[in-house]
C-alpha positions as CSV (number, residue, x, y, z in Angstrom):
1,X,11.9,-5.4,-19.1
2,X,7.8,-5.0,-18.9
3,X,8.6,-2.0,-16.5
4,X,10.9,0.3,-19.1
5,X,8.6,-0.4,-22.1
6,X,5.7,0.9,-19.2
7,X,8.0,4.1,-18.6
8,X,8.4,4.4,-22.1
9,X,5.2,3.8,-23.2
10,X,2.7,5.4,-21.4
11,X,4.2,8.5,-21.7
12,X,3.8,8.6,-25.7
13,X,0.7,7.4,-25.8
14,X,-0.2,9.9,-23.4
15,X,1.0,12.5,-25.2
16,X,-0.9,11.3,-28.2
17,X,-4.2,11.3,-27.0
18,X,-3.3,14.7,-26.1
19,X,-2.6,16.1,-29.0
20,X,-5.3,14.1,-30.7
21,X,-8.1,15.2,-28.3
22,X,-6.3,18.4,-27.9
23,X,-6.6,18.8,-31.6
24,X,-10.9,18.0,-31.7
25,X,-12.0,19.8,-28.7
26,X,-9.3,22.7,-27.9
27,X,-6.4,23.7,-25.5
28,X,-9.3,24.4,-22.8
29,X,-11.4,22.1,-23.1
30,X,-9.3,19.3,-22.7
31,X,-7.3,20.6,-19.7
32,X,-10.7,21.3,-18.4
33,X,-11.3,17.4,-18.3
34,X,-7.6,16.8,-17.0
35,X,-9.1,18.4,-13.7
36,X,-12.4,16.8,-13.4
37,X,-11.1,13.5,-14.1
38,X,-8.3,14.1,-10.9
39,X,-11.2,16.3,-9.1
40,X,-13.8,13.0,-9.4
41,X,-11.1,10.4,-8.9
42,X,-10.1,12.0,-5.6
43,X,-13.4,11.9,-4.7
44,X,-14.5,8.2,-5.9
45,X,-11.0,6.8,-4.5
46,X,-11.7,8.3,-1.1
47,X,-14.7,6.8,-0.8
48,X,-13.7,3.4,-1.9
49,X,-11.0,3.5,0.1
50,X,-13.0,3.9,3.2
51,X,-15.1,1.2,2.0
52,X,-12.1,-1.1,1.4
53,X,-10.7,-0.6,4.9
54,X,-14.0,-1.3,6.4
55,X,-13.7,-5.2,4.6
56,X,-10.2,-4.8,5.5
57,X,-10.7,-4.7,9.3
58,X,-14.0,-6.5,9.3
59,X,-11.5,-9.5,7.6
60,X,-9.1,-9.0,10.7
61,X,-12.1,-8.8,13.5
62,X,-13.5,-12.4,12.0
63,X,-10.1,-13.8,11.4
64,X,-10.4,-14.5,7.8
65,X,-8.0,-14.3,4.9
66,X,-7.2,-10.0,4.8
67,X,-5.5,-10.9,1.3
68,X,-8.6,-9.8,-0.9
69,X,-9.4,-6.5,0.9
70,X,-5.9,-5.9,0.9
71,X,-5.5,-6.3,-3.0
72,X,-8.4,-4.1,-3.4
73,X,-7.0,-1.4,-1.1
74,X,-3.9,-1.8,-3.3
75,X,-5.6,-1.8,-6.2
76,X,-7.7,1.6,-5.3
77,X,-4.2,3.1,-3.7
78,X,-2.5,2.8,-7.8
79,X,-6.0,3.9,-9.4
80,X,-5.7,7.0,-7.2
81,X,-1.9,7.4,-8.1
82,X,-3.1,7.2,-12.0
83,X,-6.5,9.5,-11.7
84,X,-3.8,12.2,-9.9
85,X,-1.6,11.7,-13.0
86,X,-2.3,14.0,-15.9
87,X,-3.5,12.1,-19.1
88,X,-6.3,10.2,-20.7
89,X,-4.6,6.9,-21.1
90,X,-4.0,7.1,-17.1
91,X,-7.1,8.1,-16.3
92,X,-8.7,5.4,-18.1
93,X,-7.3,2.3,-16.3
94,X,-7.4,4.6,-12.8
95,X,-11.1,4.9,-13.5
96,X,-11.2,0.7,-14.7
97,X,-9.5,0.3,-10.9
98,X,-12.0,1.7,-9.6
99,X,-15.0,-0.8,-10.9
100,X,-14.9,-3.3,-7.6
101,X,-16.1,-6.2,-10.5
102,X,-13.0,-5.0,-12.1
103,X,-11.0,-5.4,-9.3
104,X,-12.3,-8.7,-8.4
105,X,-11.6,-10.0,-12.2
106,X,-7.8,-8.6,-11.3
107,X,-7.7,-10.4,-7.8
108,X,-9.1,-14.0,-9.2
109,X,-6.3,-13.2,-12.3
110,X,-3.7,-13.0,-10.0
111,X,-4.9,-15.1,-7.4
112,X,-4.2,-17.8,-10.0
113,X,-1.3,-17.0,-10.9
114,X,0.5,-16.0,-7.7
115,X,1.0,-19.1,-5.0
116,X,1.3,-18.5,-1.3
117,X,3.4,-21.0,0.3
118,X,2.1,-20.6,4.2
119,X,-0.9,-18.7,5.6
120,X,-0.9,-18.8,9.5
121,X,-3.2,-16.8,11.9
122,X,-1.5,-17.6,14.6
123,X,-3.8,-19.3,16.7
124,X,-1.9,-23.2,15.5
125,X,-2.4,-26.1,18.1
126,X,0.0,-27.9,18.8
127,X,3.4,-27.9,21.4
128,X,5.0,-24.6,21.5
129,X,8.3,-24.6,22.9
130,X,9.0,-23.9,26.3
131,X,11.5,-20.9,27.6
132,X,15.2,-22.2,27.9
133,X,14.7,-25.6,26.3
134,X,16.8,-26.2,23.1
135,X,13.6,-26.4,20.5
136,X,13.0,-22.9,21.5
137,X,14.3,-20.7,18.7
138,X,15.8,-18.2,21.0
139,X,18.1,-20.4,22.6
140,X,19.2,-21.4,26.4
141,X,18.6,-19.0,28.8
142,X,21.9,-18.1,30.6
143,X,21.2,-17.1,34.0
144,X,24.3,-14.7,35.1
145,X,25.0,-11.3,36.5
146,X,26.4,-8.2,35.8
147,X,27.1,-4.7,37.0
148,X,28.1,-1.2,34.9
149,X,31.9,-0.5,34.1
150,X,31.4,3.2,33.7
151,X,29.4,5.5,36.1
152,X,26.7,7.4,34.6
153,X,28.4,10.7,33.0
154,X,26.7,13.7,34.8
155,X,26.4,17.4,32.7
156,X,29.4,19.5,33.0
157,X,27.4,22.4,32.4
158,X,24.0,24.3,33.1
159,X,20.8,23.2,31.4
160,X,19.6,25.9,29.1
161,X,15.6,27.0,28.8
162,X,15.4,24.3,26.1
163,X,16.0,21.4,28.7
164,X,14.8,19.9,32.0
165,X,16.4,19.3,34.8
């Protein structure tokens, strides 16, 4: 339900603020800043991004938790999807998105509020289950044999240029 009153929203008061800062400044003007606000958010979420997947594999080369640097990188990915977007209202939280103390308010917020149930990196001690026995979550292996029912089919006509042969 939060999702349709988004869609329906955001696009009246987008088109609000348009006609309201439409109405002060001019037709012009105002499209003028529709295009430096997506020119300057290309260029800030570019750089962020970079930046973000520099923490993002500096997480993964020390083998710590990739879930912050990975809710940044989200975060900057939908700020750069809203700065692209025509409109003040957009433009606004695109630009909040791309505040990193902004972003780590949003991550402790949701952090919070969202709980993981498992985190494994893989590197657990303890047994692991040999090949073939029956804790091994593929199964028995059955030894057995086999040979092919059809021969392979052959071309029943020349290769063109297009082919090899």
């Amino acid at each position: 339900m939060w999702l349709f009153l988004a869609f329906l929203l955001v696009p009246l008061i987008e088109i609000a603020l348009f006609i309201q800062v439409g109405g002060l400044i001019g037709l012009w003007p105002t499209l003028g800043i529709v295009i430096l606000t997506a020119v300057l958010g290309t260029v800030l979420v570019r750089a962020q991004g970079a930046r973000a997947l520099t923490q993002l594999r500096s997480s993964f080369s020390e083998l710590r938790d990739p879930a912050e640097p990975l809710a940044h990188g989200a975060m900057i990915l939908v700020s750069g999807a809203l700065l692209l977007t025509p409109g003040f209202f957009t433009d606004a939280v695109g630009f909040l998105l791309l505040v990193p103390q902004f972003r780590a308010a949003a991550y402790r917020y949701l952090r919070a509020r969202v709980k993981v149930k498992r985190f494994d990196m893989g590197g657990g001690s303890g047994p692991r289950p040999q090949p073939g026995r029956p804790s091994d979550p593929r199964g028995p292996i059955i030894e057995g044999e086999y040979s092919e029912v059809e021969p392979p089919k052959r071309p029943t006509h020349e290769g063109s240029g297009w082919t090899r042969h």
